[in-house]
Structure formats: structure tokens, C-alpha cells
DRENGUGU-211910 format. One record per residue (C-alpha): x, y, z; residue in three letters. Coordinates in steps of 0.05 Angstrom, whole numbers, padded with zeros to 5 digits, always signed. Last residue first. Layout:
XYZALA...
! end
This chain:
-00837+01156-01349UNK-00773+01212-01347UNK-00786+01286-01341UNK-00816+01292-01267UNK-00785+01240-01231UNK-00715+01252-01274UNK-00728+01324-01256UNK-00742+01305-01180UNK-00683+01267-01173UNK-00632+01311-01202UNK-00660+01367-01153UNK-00642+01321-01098UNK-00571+01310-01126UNK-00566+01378-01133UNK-00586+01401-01055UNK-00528+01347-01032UNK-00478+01382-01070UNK-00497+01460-01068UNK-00537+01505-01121UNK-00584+01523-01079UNK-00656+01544-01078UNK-00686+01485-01103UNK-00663+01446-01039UNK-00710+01501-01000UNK-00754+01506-01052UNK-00792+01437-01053UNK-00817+01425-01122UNK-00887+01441-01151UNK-00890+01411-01230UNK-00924+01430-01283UNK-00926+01392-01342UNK-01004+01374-01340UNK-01016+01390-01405UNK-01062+01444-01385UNK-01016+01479-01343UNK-00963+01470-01394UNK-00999+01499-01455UNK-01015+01562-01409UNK-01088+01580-01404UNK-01089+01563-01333UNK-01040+01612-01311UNK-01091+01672-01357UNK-01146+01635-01321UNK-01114+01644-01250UNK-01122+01595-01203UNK-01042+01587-01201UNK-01049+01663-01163UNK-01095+01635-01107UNK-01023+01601-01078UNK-01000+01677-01057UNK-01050+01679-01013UNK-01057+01608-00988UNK-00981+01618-00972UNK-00983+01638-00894UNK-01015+01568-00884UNK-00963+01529-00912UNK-00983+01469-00960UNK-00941+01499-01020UNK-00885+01500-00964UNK-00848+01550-00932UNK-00812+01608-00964UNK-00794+01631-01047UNK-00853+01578-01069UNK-00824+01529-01129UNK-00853+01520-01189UNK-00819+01469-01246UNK-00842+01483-01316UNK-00847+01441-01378UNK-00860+01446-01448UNK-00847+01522-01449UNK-00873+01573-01486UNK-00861+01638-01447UNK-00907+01676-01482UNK-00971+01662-01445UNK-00926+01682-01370UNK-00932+01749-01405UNK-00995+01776-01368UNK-00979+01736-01304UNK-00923+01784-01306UNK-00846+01760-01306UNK-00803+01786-01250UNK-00725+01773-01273UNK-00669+01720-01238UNK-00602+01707-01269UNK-00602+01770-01311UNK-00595+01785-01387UNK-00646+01747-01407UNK-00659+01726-01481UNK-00656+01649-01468UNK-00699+01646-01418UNK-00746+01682-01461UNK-00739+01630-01522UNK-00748+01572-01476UNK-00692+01534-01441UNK-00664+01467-01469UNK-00641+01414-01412UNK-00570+01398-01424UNK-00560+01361-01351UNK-00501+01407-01338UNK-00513+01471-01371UNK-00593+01479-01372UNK-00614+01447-01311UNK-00548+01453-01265UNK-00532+01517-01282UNK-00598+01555-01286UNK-00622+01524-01214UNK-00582+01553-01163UNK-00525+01589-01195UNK-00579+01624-01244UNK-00544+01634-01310UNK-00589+01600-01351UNK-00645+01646-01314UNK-00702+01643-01270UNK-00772+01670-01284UNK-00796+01702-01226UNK-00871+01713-01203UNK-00904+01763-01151UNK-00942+01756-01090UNK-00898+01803-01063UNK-00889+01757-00993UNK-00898+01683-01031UNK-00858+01700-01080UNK-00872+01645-01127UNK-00810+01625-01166UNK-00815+01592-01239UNK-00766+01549-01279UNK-00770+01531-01357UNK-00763+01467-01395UNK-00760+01464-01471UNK-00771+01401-01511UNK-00709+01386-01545UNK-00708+01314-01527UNK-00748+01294-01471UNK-00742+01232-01453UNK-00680+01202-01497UNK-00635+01264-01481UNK-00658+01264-01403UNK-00637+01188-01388UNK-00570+01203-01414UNK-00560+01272-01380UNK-00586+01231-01310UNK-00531+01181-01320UNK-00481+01241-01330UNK-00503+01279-01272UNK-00499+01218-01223UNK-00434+01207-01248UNK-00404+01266-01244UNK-00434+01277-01167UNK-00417+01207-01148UNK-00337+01220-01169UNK-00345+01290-01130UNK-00363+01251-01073UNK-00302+01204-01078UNK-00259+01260-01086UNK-00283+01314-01029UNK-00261+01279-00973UNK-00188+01270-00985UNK-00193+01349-00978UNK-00201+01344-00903UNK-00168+01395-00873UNK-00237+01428-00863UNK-00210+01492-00914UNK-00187+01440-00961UNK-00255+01405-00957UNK-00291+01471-00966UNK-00242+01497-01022UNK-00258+01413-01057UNK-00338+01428-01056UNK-00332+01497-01070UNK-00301+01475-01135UNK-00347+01418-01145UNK-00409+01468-01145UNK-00381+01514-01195UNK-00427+01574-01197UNK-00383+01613-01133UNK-00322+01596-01159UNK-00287+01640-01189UNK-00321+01700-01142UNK-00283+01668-01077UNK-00304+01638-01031UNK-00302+01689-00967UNK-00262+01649-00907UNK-00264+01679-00839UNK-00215+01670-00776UNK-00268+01691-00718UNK-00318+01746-00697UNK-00283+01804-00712UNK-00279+01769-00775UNK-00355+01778-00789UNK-00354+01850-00788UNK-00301+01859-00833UNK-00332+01804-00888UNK-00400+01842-00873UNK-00369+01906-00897UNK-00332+01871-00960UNK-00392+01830-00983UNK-00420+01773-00961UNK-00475+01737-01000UNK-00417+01716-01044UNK-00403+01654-01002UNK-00392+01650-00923UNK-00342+01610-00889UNK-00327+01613-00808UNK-00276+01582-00770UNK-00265+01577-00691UNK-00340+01581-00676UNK-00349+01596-00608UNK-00422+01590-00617UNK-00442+01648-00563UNK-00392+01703-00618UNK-00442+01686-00674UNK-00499+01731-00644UNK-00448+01795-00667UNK-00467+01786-00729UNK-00534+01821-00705UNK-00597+01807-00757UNK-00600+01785-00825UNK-00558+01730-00823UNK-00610+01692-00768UNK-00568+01644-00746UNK-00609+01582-00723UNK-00589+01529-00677UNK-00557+01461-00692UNK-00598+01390-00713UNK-00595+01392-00785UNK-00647+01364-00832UNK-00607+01383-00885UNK-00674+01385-00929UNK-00700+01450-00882UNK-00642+01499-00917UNK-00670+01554-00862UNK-00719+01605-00879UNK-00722+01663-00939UNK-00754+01721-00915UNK-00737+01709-00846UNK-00666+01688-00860UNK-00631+01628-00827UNK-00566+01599-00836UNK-00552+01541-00786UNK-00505+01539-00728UNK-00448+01503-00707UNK-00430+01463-00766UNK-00438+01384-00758UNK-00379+01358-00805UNK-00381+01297-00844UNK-00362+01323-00918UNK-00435+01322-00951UNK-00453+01363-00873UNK-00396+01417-00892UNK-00419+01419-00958UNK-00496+01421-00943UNK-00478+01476-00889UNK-00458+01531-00939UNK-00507+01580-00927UNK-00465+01602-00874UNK-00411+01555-00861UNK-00400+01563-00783UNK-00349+01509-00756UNK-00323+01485-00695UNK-00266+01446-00698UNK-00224+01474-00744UNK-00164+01428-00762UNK-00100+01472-00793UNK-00142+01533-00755UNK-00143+01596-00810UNK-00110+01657-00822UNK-00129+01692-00877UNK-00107+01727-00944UNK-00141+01773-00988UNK-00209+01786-01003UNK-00244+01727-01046UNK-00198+01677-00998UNK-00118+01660-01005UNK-00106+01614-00948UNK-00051+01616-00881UNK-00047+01566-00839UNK-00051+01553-00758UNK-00032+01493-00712UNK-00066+01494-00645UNK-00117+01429-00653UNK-00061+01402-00704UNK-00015+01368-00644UNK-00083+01346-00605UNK-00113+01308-00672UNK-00047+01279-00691UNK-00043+01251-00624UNK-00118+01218-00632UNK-00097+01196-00699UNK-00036+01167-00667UNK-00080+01131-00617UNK-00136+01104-00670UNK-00078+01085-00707UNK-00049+01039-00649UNK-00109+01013-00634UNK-00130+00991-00701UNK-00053+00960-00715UNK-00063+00922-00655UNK-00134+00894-00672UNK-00109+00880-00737UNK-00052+00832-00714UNK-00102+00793-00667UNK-00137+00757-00730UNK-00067+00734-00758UNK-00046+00704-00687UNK-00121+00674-00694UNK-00101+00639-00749UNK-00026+00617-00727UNK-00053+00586-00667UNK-00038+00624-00606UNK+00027+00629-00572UNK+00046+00692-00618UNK-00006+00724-00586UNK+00009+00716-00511UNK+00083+00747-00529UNK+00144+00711-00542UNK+00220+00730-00522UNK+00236+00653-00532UNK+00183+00624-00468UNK+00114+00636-00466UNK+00096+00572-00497UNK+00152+00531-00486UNK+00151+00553-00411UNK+00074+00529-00405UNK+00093+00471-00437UNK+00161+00452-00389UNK+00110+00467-00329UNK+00065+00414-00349UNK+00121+00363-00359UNK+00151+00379-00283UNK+00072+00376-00255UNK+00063+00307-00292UNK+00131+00278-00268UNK+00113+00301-00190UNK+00042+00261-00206UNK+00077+00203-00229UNK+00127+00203-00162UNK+00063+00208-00128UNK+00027+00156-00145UNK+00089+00111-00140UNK+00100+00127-00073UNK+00031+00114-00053UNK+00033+00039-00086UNK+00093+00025-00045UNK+00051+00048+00018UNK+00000+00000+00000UNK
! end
């Protein structure tokens, strides 16, 4: 009996040793817990490393810009900007910031004209009518404003903070402001791949457009809701004139054709003349079902409106002005998708 104990645990003494020896062959050789995995999940565990590891040098890279300055060439002069702004005000501008991944700080607002309400953007409301001074509560450590700004406003506004004008070059090229906004973000990888969607959304739609409609002519209306008055918009409108008749190929009417302005008044009187095929109305505020636009709504009961070859063919259509009203990224494509609605069966 006592032999057999012995034995026992002279086997058990020879297990622990040979246990031991594992453990030391598998931590052992300057080796780390990974490498004693199987090779597989060694190869899974590398990633997780490298994630970590770029997640903290981005975070580094973050802090070391956060202070850094630059200076840019704007519509004005030259400027001193953040390398990495962090909070940004882009009035009237927000759809590029928001195409590019960046929440600006506040929202352009005018009481005449509303907020861009297709953004859908969760920030306050600047109303760029009123005090510029109302900017200085955001903190905003950048701000970019388009041609809406003029030299006076430009002074006022950078008192506020480092301010970017676009300049006049580019004001009716949408891809342009699309790449000076990324640049100005520090983010101009950003701007590529969209700009790749935006040519070829434009080109598909161009394609589908030629076979639908042909030559037939296509004309753009704006109800001012206030004035109860009309405007005829222009080829050379930067909202809708550029996109409609230069970049999809649409063909304007003979009057649209003849103006000298982006944007005239046309009188219910000569609306008759204008000849198009087809016309897209848009209301200058709210909503064609807003209550404060029943007024101005009564003027499509009309019989001289009526009368028009459109109206009676049915090739009218109401669009949503607030995405109508801008020439930007994200308000194009939309404005893409409601002419190949509207145009294409």
C-alpha cells in the first residue's frame, strides 16, 4: 500500500515537471500571448493592434493640429485659419460641410427666406440678417460664407473669428466649393469620392434626359410668396440655371434664353409667351401646403395661368424650394431626382 503511494506520487511530480516545461515553451523565446496562439487567430489579433495603435496616433495627430494655424488666399485677401477647425460656421454653406461629415455650429436662417430645411440639421439658427455679433455664443473657430457677403459684412464677421469668403471664381461651380470647403476642413481626401458620385450621377441623368425629352424646352418659376409676384429664373442662375440647362442639357425657352439676368419678375400677363413644355414651381418660403401661402397660392387659379400649354398639359411641377434654392452638392442631387421623376416615365 505504501509502495503503491510512492508511485502515485512520483507520477504526479513527473506530470507537474512536464506541465510546467509547456507552459515555458509557450511563453518562453521573447514571445508574447499572441504569438502562442494558433497561427489563425495570431493573424486575426494583428489587426486589432494595428487599429489601436492608429486610433491613438490619430488621436495625437488630432491634439498636435488642434493649435496649428495656416494661411489661405480667400475672395479678399489672405487669412489665417485653424490647420483642423473644430467648430465650424458655413453660412449658407452647411450642405458641404454636412456632404463632408462635419456638424457646423449653427444654421443659416433668414426670415424672408428660412432655413435649408432638407439638411435636416440639428444646430441652432443664425439669423444672417440680424446682429453678427450673435455668432460670438457658438465659439465658432472658422467661419465660411459665399458671395452673399460682401466687404463690410466680411469685416464685421472676422471680428468674430478666422473667416473664409469663396471666392467670385467659384461661386457657380459646385465641385469647386466642394474641394475649397474640404481644403478649408483639412479634409480634402473627402471631397474626391463625392465629387466622383456627383459626375456620375449627372451624366446618368443627362443620358436618361436626351431620350425623354429631347429638345422640348423646360423653364423654372418662383412664387414670391411675400410680393405675391412671379420670377422667371435664368441660364445663369447658380441655383437652378446651371445645373438644368448647362449640366444636364435641358433646353430653355426663347425668353430664358434672351435674359440678361439670373433671376427677372415675369407678369402673369406674359407668362402666355413663355412657351415652355415644362415648368418646375417652387414657393420663395415655406411650403405649398403652408398656411401663410394660401395667398399667394390663389395666383395658379388664374385663367390667364391656366391658359398656359403646360398647365393644361399637365407639365407643371411644384418642387420643394429650400433644396431648389441652392446650387450646393447634396441640394443637386435632390434636384436631379425630381427632374428625372418629373421628365422621365
Amino acid at each position: 500500500m505504501i509502495r503503491q503511494c510512492r508511485a502515485a506520487a512520483a507520477w504526479m511530480a513527473v506530470w507537474l515537471v512536464l506541465m510546467a516545461a509547456l507552459a515555458g515553451c509557450g511563453a518562453g523565446q521573447g514571445g508574447t500571448a499572441g504569438e502562442s496562439l494558433p497561427k489563425e487567430k495570431q493573424e486575426n489579433a494583428k489587426p486589432n493592434a494595428e487599429q489601436t495603435d492608429k486610433a491613438t496616433a490619430d488621436g495625437k495627430d488630432a491634439k498636435e493640429q488642434a493649435g496649428k494655424t495656416r494661411k489661405v488666399k480667400d475672395h479678399f485677401g489672405e487669412v489665417e485659419i485653424p490647420v483642423k477647425p473644430q467648430r465650424v460656421a458655413a453660412l449658407y454653406l452647411e450642405d458641404y460641410v454636412t456632404a463632408l461629415g462635419v456638424k457646423p455650429v449653427v444654421q443659416w436662417y433668414h426670415p424672408n427666406w428660412g432655413k435649408q430645411d432638407y439638411l435636416k440639421l440639428d444646430a441652432p439658427t443664425f439669423d444672417y440678417s440680424g446682429n453678427i455679433e450673435a455668432l460670438l455664443s457658438y465659439s465658432p473657430d472658422l467661419i465660411i460664407v459665399d458671395g452673399g457677403a460682401d466687404a463690410a459684412k466680411y469685416e464685421m464677421f472676422s471680428k468674430v473669428s478666422p473667416t473664409y469668403r469663396l471666392p467670385d471664381s467659384i461661386l457657380q461651380n459646385t465641385p469647386e466649393i466642394l474641394k475649397t470647403v474640404a481644403d478649408l476642413l483639412g479634409v480634402p481626401e473627402k471631397a474626391e469620392p463625392l465629387l466622383e458620385a456627383y459626375k456620375k450621377k449627372l451624366a446618368d441623368a443627362k443620358g436618361k434626359l436626351e431620350k425623354a425629352v429631347g429638345k422640348e424646352t423646360v423653364a423654372v418659376l418662383r412664387l414670391n410668396v411675400g410680393e405675391k409676384t412671379i420670377n422667371l429664373l435664368g441660364i445663369e442662375n447658380m441655383f437652378v440655371g446651371l445645373i438644368l440647362y448647362k449640366d444636364l442639357g435641358l433646353t430653355p425657352p426663347k425668353l430664358v434664353k434672351e435674359m440678361k439676368s439670373p433671376i427677372d419678375y415675369i407678369s402673369m400677363e406674359k407668362l402666355p409667351e413663355l412657351g415652355a413644355d415644362h415648368i418646375f414651381i417652387l414657393p420663395s418660403n415655406g411650403t405649398w401646403g403652408s398656411d401663410e401661402n394660401k395667398e399667394a397660392v390663389k395666383l395658379l387659379d388664374n385663367p390667364i395661368w391656366k391658359s398656359i400649354p403646360a398647365v393644361k398639359n399637365g407639365k407643371v411641377y411644384q418642387v420643394e424650394r429650400t433644396y431648389w434654392q441652392t446650387g450646393a452638392y447634396q441640394g443637386n442631387l435632390l434636384k436631379i431626382d425630381d427632374v428625372l421623376q418629373s421628365l422621365v416615365k
